[in-house]
Structure formats: structure tokens, C-alpha cells
C-alpha positions as CSV (number, residue, x, y, z in Angstrom):
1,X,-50.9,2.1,-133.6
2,X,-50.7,2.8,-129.5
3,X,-50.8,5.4,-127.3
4,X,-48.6,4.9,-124.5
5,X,-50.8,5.0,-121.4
6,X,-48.2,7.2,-119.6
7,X,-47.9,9.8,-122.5
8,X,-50.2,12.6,-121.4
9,X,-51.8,14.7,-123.7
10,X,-53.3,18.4,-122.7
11,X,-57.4,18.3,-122.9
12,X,-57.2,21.1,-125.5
13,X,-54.6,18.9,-128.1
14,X,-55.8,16.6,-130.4
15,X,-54.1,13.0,-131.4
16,X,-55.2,11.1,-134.2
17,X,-56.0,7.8,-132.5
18,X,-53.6,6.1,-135.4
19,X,-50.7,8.0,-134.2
20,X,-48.2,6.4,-132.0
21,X,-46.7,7.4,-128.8
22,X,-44.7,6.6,-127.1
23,X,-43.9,6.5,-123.2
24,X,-43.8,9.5,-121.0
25,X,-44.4,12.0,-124.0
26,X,-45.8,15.4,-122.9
27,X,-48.3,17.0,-125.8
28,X,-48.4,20.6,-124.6
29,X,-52.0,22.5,-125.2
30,X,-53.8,23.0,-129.0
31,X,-50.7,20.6,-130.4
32,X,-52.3,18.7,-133.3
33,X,-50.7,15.4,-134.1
34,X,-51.7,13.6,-137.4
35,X,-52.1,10.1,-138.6
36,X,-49.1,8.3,-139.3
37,X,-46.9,9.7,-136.5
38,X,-44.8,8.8,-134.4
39,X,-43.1,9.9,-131.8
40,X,-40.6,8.3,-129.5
41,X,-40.5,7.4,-125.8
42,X,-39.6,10.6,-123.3
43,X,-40.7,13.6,-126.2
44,X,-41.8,16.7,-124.7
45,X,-43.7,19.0,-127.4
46,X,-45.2,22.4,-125.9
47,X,-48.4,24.3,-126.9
48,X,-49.0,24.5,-130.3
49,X,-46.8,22.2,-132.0
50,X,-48.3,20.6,-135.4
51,X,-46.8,17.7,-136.2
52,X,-48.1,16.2,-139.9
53,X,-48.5,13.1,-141.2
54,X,-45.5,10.6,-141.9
55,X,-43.4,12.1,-139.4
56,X,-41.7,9.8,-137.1
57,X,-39.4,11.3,-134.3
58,X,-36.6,8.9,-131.8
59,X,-36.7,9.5,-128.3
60,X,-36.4,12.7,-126.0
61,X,-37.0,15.4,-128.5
62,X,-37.6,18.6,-127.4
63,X,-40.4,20.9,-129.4
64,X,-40.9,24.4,-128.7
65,X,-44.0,26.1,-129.1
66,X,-45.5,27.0,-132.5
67,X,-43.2,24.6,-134.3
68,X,-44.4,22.5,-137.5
69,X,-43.0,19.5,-138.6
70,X,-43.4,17.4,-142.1
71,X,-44.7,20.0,-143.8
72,X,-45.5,20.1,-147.5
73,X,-42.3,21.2,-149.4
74,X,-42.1,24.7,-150.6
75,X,-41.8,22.9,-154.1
76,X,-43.7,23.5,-157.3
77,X,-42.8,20.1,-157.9
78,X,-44.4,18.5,-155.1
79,X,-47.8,16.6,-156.1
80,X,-49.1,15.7,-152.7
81,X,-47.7,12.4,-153.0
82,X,-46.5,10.2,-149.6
83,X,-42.9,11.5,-148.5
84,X,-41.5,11.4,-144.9
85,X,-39.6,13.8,-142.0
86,X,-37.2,11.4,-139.7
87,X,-35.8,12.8,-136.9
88,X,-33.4,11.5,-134.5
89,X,-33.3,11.3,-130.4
90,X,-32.0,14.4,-127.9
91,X,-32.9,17.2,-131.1
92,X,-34.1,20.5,-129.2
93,X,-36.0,22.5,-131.7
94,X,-36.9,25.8,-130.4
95,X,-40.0,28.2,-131.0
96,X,-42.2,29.0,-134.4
97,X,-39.5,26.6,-136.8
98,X,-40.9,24.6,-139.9
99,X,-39.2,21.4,-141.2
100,X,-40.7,19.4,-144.5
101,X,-40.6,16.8,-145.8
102,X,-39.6,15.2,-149.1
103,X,-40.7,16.4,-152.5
104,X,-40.3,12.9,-154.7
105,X,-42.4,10.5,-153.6
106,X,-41.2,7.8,-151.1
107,X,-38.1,10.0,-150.3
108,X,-37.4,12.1,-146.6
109,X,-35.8,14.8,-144.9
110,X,-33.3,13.2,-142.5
111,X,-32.7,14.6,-139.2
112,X,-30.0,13.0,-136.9
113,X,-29.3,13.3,-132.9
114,X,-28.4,15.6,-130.3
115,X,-28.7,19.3,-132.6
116,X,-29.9,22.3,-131.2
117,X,-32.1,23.8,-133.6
118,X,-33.0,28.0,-132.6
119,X,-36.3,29.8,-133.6
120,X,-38.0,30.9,-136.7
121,X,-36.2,29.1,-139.3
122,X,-36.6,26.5,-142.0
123,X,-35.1,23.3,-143.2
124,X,-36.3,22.4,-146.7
125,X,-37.5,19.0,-148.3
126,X,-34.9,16.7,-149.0
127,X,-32.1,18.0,-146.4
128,X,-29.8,15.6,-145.1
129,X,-28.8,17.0,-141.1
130,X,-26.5,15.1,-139.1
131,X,-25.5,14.9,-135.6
132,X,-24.5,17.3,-133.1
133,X,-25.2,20.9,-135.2
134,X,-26.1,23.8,-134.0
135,X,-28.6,25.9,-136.0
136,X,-28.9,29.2,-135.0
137,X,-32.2,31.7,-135.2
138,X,-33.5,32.8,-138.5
139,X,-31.4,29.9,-140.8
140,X,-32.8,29.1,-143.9
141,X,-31.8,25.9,-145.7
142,X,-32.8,25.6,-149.2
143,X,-33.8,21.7,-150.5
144,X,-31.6,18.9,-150.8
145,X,-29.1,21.0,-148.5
146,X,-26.4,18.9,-146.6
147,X,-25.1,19.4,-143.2
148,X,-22.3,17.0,-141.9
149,X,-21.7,16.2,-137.7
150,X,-20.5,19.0,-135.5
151,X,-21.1,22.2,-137.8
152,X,-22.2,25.6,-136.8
153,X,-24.7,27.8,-138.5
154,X,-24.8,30.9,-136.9
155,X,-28.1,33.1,-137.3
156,X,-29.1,34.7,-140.0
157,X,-27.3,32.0,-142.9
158,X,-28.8,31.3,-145.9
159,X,-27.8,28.0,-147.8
160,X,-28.9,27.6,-151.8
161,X,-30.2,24.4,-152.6
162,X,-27.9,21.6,-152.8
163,X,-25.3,22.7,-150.6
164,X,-23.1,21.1,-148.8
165,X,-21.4,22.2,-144.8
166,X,-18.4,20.0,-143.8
167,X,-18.1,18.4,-140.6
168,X,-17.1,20.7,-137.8
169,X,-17.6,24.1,-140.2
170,X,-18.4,27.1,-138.7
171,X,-20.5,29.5,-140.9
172,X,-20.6,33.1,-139.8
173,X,-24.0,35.1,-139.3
174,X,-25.9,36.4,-142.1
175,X,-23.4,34.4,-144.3
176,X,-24.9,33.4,-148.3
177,X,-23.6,29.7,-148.9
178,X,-23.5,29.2,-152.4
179,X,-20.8,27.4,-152.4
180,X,-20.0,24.3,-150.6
181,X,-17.8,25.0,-147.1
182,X,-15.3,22.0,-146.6
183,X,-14.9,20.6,-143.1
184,X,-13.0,22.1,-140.4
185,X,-12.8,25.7,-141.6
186,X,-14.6,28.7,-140.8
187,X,-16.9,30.5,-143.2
188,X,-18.0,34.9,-143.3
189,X,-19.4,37.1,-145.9
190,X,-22.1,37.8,-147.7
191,X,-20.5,35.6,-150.5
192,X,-19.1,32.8,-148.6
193,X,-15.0,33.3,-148.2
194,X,-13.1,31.1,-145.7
195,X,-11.2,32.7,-142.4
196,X,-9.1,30.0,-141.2
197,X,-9.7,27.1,-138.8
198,X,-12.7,26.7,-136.7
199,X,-10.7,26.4,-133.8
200,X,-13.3,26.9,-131.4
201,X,-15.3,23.7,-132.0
202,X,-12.2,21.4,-133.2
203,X,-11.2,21.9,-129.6
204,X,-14.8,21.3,-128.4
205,X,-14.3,18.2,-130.3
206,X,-11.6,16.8,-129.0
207,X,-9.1,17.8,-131.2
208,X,-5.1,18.5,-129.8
209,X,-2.8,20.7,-130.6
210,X,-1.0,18.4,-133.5
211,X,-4.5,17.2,-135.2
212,X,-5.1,21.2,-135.4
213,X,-1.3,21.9,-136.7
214,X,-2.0,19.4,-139.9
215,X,-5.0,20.7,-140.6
216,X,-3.5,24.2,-140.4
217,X,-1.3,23.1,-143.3
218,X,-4.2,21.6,-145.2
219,X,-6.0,25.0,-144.9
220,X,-2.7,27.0,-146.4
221,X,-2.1,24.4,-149.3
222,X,-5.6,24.9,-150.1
223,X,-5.8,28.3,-149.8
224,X,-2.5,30.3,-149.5
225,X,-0.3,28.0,-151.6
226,X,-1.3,29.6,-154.9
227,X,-1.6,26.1,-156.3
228,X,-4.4,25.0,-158.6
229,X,-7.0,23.2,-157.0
230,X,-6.5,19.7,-157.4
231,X,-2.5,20.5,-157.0
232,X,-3.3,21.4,-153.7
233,X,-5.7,18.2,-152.8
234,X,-3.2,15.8,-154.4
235,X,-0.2,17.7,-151.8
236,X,-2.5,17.1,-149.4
237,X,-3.1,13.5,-149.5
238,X,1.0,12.9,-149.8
239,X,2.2,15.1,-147.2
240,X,-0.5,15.3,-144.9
241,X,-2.7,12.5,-144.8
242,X,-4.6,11.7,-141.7
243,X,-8.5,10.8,-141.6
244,X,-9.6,14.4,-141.1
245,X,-7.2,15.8,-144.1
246,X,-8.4,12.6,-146.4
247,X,-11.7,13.7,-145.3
248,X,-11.6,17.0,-146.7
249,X,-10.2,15.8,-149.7
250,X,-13.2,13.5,-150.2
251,X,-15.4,16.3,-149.8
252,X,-14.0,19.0,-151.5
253,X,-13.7,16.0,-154.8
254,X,-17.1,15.3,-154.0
255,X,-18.7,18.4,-154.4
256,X,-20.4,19.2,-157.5
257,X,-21.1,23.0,-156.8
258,X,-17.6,23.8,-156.4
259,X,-16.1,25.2,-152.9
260,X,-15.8,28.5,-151.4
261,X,-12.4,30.2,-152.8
262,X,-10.3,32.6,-151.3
């Protein structure tokens, strides 16, 4: 597997010869990189960055110092068997954070493109993390965890295994999710309650004035109507139905733990 000759690699780090890498990587000083790497074109890792084996990593990835990624899982379960960390292109992951990999064998932790991931956190084996998130400092994501496009963790949140964050959710600091947070919506409390729309980043996405009016009514069937649950959800895909409200519907039928009441 080949080292790029225009990747450049501190004298003090040490790459296992069978790791690939890519063009223009930087390897900052006393980074260890395993077998069975890789690591796309344009990645910039500073000092101390330990990337294990089975880890691959897309293009222009930004690692911050002391970070560790494709860890064993934090699993009792786990029995050293080959599993695998994918991440996407554009991540930045900042200082002293740890990401594993799967605990089954054959299986992965899936990271996607463009998320800003802050310092001294954890993602756990088996978490599925899309595109464009924001994870703030001191997150801790439990295994199997899911985290759809656009959402917001702020720091501080703790999600229970199995989770599940809808796209564009905004979870407050120090928040507990043990309960799954539709899209859209924004999330406080030590047990998760929802506070409204996440206005802040449906505008950051694009989102006008009308798109943010339906999904206004979504959030009051679903939450201020005083109508049983799958009332609400079956209102919402009569009155209402656009791809963002049918979206929520899909997720909240989806969910297995149950959402986040009121």
C-alpha cells in the first residue's frame, strides 16, 4: 500500500510502511499510524494523533493533537476481532477526542463529511454520524448512537446507546438523550424535553419563512394538540405533508426507543 511521495511525515512519527497515504498529508510529530490505514489526499493530522488499524479517512480531514481514532470499543462484548472506523472528507476533529470502531466483527462506525467535531469527547462503536454536525466539547455518544445531517450537539450532551438525533436538531448543553429527538426541533434538560423549532439552523439551512410555518404546525400537533401520538402523526401526514413533515413522521414511526414528550 503507498505512501504518497508528497505526504510528509515529521522525523519523530512513525508510519507503518503498509499504511496508505495519500497526497499532500501532513503527519505532525510522535503521530503513530498503524497498518491497515488509510488516509486520504490533503489530511493534515498534528502531533500526537494515533490513528489504529482499519481506519480509513476521505480527503482533507483535519486532526487535532492527541486525538485517537479506531479504537477498541468500550464493549465487554468486543473480542478483538477485525472491525472498521470510516470517515468522510472536510471532518475537523479537534484536540484529545477518541472515536472506535465496531464491536461485531466485520461491522464500522460511520463518519460522514464536512462535521466539526470539538475536544475531549467520544463517539462509541457502531455510531452512524452524518454530514454537516456540529459536536461540541465534552459529548459523549453511547454505541450504536445515530446522528442524522445538519444537527447540533452542544457541549456537555450525553446520548444512551441506540439513540437517535433528527436531521437539523438542536440538543441543548449538558442535555441526557434517552429518548430519541425528532428532526427540526430543539432539545434542553437534564431529561430531554422539546422547546420549539430550531430556528437558528433551519434558517442556516436554507429554510424560508413558509417551510418554517408548516413545520411550526407539525411541532403543535405533535406536542400542544393533546392528541395521542399516532393521532397527531396521522394529522400530520393529511394536513401538512411536505418532505420535511413526512420526514419526521418516518422518524418518529421509526424509532424504537420512543421520542422525547412534552
Amino acid at each position: 500500500m503507498p505512501i504518497d511521495p508528497s505526504a510528509v511525515a515529521a522525523p519523530t512519527a512513525r508510519v507503518h510502511p503498509d499504511a496508505a497515504i495519500g497526497p499532500g498529508v501532513r503527519i505532525g510529530e510522535f503521530c503513530v499510524i498503524e497498518s491497515d490505514v488509510s488516509i486520504g489526499a490533503g489530511c493534515v493530522l498534528e502531533p500526537y494523533v494515533y490513528v489504529k488499524r482499519w481506519t480509513t479517512m476521505g480527503e482533507r480531514n483535519e486532526i487535532s493533537a492527541g486525538t485517537v481514532l479506531g479504537t477498541d470499543p468500550l464493549d465487554k462484548n468486543f473480542t478483538d476481532t477485525r472491525s472498521y472506523l470510516r470517515i468522510g472528507n472536510g471532518n475537523k476533529i479537534r484536540e484529545h477526542f477518541t472515536i472506535s470502531r465496531g464491536t461485531p466483527p466485520e461491522s464500522a462506525t460511520e463518519i460522514g463529511d464536512d462535521n466539526f467535531i470539538m475536544t475531549s469527547g467520544h463517539i462509541a462503536h457502531n455510531c452512524r454520524i452524518g454530514s454537516h454536525i456540529v459536536i461540541a466539547s465534552c459529548v459523549l455518544l453511547g454505541g450504536y448512537v445515530e446522528v442524522e445531517d445538519g444537527a447540533f450537539l452542544s457541549g456537555g450532551v450525553l446520548v444512551h446507546q441506540y439513540g437517535k438525533i433528527g436531521r437539523l436538531a438542536m440538543i441543548s448543553g449538558n442535555t441526557r438523550v434517552n429518548l430519541d429527538a425528532p428532526p427540526f426541533f430543539t432539545y434542553a434538560g437534564f431529561q430531554i424535553v422539546p422547546k420549539g423549532l430550531n430556528l437558528v439552523g433551519l434558517k442556516r439551512a436554507g429554510f424560508k419563512a413558509p417551510g418554517i410555518g408548516i413545520l411550526k404546525s407539525a411541532y403543535q400537533l405533535l406536542y400542544r394538540s393533546g392528541l395521542k401520538l399516532e393521532d397527531a402523526l396521522a394529522k400530520i401526514e393529511t394536513e401538512i405533508p411536505t418532505p420535511e413533515t413526512l420526514q419526521l413522521v418516518k422518524f418518529i414511526r421509526r424509532s424504537e426507543r420512543g421520542i422525547c414528550r412534552e
